[in-house]
C-alpha positions in Angstrom: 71.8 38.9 85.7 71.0 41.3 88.5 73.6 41.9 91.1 71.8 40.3 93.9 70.5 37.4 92.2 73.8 35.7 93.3 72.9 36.2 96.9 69.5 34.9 97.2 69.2 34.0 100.9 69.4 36.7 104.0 72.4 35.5 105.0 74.7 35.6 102.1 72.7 39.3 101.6 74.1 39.9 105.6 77.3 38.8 104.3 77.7 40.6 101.6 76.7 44.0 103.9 73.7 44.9 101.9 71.4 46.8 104.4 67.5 45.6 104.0 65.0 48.0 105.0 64.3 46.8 108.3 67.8 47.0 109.5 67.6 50.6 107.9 64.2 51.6 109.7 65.5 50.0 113.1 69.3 50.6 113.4 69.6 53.8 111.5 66.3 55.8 110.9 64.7 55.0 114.4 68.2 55.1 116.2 69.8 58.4 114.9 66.9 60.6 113.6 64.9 62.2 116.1 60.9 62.3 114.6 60.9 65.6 116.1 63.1 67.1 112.9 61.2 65.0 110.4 59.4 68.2 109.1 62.6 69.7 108.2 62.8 67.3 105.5 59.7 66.1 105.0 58.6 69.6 103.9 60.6 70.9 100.8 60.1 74.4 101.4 61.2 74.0 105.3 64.3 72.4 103.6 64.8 75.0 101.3 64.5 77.8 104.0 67.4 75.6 106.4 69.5 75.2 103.5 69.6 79.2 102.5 69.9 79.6 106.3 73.2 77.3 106.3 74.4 79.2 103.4 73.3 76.6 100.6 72.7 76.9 97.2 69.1 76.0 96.0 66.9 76.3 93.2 65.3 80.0 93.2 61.9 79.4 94.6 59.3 81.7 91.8 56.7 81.6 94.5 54.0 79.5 96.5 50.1 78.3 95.8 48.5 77.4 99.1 45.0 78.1 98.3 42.8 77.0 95.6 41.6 80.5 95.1 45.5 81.8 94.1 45.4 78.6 91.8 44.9 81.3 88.7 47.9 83.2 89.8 50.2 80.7 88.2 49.9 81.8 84.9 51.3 85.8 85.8 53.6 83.9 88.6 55.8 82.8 85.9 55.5 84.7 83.1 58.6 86.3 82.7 60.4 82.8 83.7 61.3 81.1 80.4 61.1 77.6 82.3 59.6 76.4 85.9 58.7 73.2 88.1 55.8 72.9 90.1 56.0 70.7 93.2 53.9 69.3 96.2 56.3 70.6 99.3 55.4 67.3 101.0 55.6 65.3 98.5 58.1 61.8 97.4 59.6 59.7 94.9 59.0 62.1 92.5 55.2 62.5 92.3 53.7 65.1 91.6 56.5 67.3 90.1 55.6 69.0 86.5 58.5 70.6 84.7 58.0 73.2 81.9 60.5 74.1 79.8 59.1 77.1 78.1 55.3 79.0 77.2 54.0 81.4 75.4 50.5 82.3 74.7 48.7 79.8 77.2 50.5 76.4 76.0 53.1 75.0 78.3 55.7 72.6 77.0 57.4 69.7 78.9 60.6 68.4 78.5 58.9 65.2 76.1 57.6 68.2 74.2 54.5 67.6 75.1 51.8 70.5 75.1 49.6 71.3 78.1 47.2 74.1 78.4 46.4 76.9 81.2 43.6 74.6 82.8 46.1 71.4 82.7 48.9 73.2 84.5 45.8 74.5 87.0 44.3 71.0 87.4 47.5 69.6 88.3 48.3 72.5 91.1 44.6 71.9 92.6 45.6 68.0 92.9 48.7 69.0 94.6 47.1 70.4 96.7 44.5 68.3 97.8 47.3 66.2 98.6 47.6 63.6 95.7 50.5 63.6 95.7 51.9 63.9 99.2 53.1 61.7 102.0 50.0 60.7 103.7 47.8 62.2 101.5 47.7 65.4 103.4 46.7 68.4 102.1 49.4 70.5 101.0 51.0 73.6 99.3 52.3 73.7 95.4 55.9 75.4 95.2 57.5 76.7 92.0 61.0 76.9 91.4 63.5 77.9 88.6 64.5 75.3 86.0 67.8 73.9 86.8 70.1 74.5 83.7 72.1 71.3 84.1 75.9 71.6 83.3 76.6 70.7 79.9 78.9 68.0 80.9 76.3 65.6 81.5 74.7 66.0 78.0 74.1 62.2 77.0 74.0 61.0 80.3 70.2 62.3 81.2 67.4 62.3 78.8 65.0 64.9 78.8 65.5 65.7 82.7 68.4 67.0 85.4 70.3 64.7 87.0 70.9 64.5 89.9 73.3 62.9 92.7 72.1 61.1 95.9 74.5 60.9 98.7 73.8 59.2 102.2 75.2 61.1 104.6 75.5 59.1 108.2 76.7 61.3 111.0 77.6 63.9 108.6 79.8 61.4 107.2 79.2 60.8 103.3 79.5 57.1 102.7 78.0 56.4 99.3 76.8 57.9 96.4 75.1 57.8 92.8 74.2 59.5 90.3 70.2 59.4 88.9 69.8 59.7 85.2 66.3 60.3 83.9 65.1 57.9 80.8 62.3 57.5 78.6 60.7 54.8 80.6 61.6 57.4 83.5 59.6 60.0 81.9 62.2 62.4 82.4 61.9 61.8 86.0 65.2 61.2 88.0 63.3 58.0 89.6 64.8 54.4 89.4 61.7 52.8 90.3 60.3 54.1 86.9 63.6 53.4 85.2 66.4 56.2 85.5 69.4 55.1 85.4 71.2 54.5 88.7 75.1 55.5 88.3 77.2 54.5 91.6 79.8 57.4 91.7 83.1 56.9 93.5 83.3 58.8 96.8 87.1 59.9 96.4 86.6 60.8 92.7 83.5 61.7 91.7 83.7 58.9 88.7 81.2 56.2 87.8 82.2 52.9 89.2 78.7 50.8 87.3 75.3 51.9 86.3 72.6 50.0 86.1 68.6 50.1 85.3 66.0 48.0 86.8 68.4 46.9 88.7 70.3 45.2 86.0 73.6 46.3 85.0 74.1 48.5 81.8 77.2 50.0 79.8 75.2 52.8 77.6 72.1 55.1 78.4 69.1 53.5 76.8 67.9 56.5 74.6 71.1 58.4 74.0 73.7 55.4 74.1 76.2 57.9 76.1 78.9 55.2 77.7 78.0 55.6 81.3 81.6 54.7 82.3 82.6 58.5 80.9 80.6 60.1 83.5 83.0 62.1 86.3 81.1 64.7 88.4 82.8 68.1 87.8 83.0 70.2 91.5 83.0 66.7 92.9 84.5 67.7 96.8 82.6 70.7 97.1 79.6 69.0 96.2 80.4 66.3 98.9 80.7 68.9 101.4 77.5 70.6 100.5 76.2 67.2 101.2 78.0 66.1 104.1 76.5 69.8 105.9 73.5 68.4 105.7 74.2 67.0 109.4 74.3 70.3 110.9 71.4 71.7 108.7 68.9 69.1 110.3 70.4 67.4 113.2 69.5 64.2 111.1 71.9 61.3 111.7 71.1 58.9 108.6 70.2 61.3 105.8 69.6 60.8 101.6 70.8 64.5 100.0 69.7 65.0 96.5 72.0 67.0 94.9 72.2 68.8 91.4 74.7 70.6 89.9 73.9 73.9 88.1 75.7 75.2 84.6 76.0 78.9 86.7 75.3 78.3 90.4 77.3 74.9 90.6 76.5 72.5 93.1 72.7 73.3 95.4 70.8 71.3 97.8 67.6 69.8 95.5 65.7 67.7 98.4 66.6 65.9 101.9 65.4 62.7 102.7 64.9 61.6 105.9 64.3 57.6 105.0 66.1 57.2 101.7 65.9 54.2 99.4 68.4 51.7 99.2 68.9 51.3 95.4 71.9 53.7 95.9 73.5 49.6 96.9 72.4 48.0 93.9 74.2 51.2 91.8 77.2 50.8 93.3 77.1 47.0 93.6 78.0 47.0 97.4 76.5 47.0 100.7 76.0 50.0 103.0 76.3 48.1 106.1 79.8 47.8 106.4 80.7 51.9 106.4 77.8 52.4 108.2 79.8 49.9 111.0 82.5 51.6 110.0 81.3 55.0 111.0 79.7 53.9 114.1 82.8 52.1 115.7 84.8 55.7 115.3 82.4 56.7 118.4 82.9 60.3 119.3 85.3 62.1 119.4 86.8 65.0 121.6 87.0 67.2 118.2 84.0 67.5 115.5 85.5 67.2 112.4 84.5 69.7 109.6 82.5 68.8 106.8 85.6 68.9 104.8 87.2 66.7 106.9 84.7 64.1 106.7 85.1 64.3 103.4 88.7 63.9 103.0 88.1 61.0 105.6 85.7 59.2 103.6 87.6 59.5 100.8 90.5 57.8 102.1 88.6 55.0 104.0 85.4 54.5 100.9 87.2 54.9 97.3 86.5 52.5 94.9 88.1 50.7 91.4 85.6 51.2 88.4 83.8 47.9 87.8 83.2 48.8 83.9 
């Protein structure tokens, strides 16, 4: 039975503090971030240029396509990197991103294991950027990046892509977080709409409180039958802090930060989301509405705490009890 199934009307939903996405567009995105730094986000190689500026660790960036004529240059762009991704800057929910896990001689393998060739790793940048894949349907730019090497601790819990951990951030404050693990049905794709796993991690911890997929609950990964009740997030606070700096990157008062954690680098800044999904509710079976409140009614104060004090705040006032 899914979580919500119990609450069927908007009121016992209200009740219950689950945020719909009107009361997110009107009393959170509208109120406390200014459309004015919406680029900051809603580019990702803006983001990854704030982020480096704030002294945050990201994903090497191999190099840029903005033209159709450098669309050829991919193939000598990465030819001493053993593994890439290739992604629309302005792009969302995922489309659009190609990972390559190695290539040699003009075939390029993806994490399935499928094989694609020079002209279908081309075809794909000159839909990028003719904007297939981006917000609006704008043209835009192809970025490649580094493959993320994953930290061996989550072996079992991913299949055949990185996971990664969204954490909303509301006046620097983070207030809830989860962990996306890519799937089959997912296409190796850290997605829940096309079936990742959704793992709500505790805030004080960094344990799994429930996962579920489709929005139904689940005990085991579907391809790899991991328990998902094993996961713990290794660097857990510093990653929490990385996120909860994402205030002073942007300026952005209600903020999704996609976060992955790196076997040698550790913790980096993936994306930043501007108008972030609420699935991260259904994950860890609990509304948003009521920290959000909670937040809110602190008002300000004469002294701005530091990201690690938020932290440590949120820590105290949001911990959870495993529900598995």
């Amino acid at each position: 039975m899914s979580f919500f199934s119990q609450f069927t009307s908007p009121k016992k939903l209200r009740d219950r503090g689950i945020m719909g996405m009107n009361k997110r567009n009107h009393s959170y995105i509208s109120r406390y971030n200014e459309r004015s730094r919406f680029p900051l986000v809603d580019d990702k190689l803006k983001t990854k240029f704030i982020a480096q500026q704030a002294g945050a660790t990201v994903p090497d960036l191999i190099g840029v396509i903005d033209s159709q004529a450098a669309v050829k240059h991919i193939h000598h762009m990465v030819k001493d990197w053993p593994g890439f991704v290739i992604k629309p800057a302005q792009g969302s929910g995922g489309k659009g991103i190609l990972v390559i896990v190695k290539h040699k001689d003009g075939i390029y393998v993806k994490p399935s294991g499928a094989e694609i060739n020079q002209q279908d790793v081309e075809r794909h940048i000159t839909n990028t950027l003719a904007g297939l894949f981006s917000l609006g349907g704008k043209n835009d730019v192809a970025m490649v990046e580094n493959l993320i090497q994953f930290d061996n601790v989550f072996d079992g819990f991913s299949y055949e892509g990185v996971p990664d951990v969204r954490v909303i951030v509301f006046k620097g404050y983070p207030v809830m977080a989860m962990m996306r693990c890519s799937t089959a049905a997912s296409d190796g794709k850290a997605n829940l709409h096309q079936g990742a796993v959704g793992v709500g991690i505790d805030i004080a911890s960094g344990k799994a409180i429930r996962a579920v997929q489709f929005n139904l609950p689940i005990e085991r990964h579907p391809d790899t039958e991991r328990l998902l009740s094993e996961l713990e997030v290794p660097e857990w606070n510093k990653l929490l802090v990385l996120a909860a700096s994402a205030w002073e990157m942007t300026g952005l008062g209600y903020i999704g930060t996609d976060m992955v954690l790196d076997k040698e680098k550790g913790p980096m800044v993936l994306e930043l989301n501007a108008r972030p999904g609420l699935a991260i509710q259904i994950a860890n079976g609990t509304g948003l509405l009521p920290r959000l409140r909670h937040i809110e009614a602190m008002g300000i104060t004469a002294h701005t705490p530091t990201p690690e004090e938020r932290v440590a705040y949120c820590a105290h006032q949001f911990g959870t009890k495993s529900e598995f």
